[in-house]
N, C-alpha and C positions, 0 to 999 in steps of 0.2 A: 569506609568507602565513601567519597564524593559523588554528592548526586542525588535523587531521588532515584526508588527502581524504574519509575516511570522514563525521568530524563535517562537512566542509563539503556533501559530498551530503544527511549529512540536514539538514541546515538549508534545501540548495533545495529538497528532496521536502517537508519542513513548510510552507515557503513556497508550493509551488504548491496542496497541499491548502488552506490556508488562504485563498488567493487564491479558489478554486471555495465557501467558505465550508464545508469539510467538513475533519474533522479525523482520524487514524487514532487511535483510542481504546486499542488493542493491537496487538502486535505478538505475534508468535513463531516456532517453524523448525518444519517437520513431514517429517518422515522421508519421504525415498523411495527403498524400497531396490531398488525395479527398474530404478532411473535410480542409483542409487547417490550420492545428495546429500541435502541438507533444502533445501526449499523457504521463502523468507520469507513470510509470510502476515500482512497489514495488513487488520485489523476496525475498519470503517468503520459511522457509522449506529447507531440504536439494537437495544443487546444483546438486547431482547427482540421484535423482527422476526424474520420469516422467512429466512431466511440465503440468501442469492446470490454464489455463487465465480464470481469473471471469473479467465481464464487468461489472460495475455498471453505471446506470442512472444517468443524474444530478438532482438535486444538488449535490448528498451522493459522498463519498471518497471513496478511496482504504480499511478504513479501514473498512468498513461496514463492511466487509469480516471475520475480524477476529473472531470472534464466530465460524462461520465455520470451518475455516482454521485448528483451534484447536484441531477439531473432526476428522481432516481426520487422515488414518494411513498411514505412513513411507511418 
């Protein structure tokens, strides 16, 4: 198989945003150090909207969101 696992996951997390017709514009890691990790955090939607953080549970991804994400407006 071509790829790393990593590069092949994000190819299926672009794909499924893409599928929802939304695309993640940024990415980056945000510190947390009472959990002692960074968190990834994918900026969806336009940058100059009111900002709305979804947390999801483990196991599930950032992308679990996009069905939703879909439906909001502006």
């Amino acid at each position: 198989m071509d790829g790393s696992k990593e590069e092949r996951y994000r190819a299926g997390e672009d794909a499924l945003w893409q599928r929802h017709g939304v695309s993640a514009r940024a990415e980056h890691r945000v510190e947390v150090p009472a959990l002692g990790f960074k968190a990834r955090v994918q900026e969806v939607g336009d940058p100059g909207g009111p900002p709305i953080v979804f947390l999801h549970g483990s196991p599930n991804c950032g992308t679990v969101w996009a069905p939703l994400v879909t439906r909001l407006k502006d």
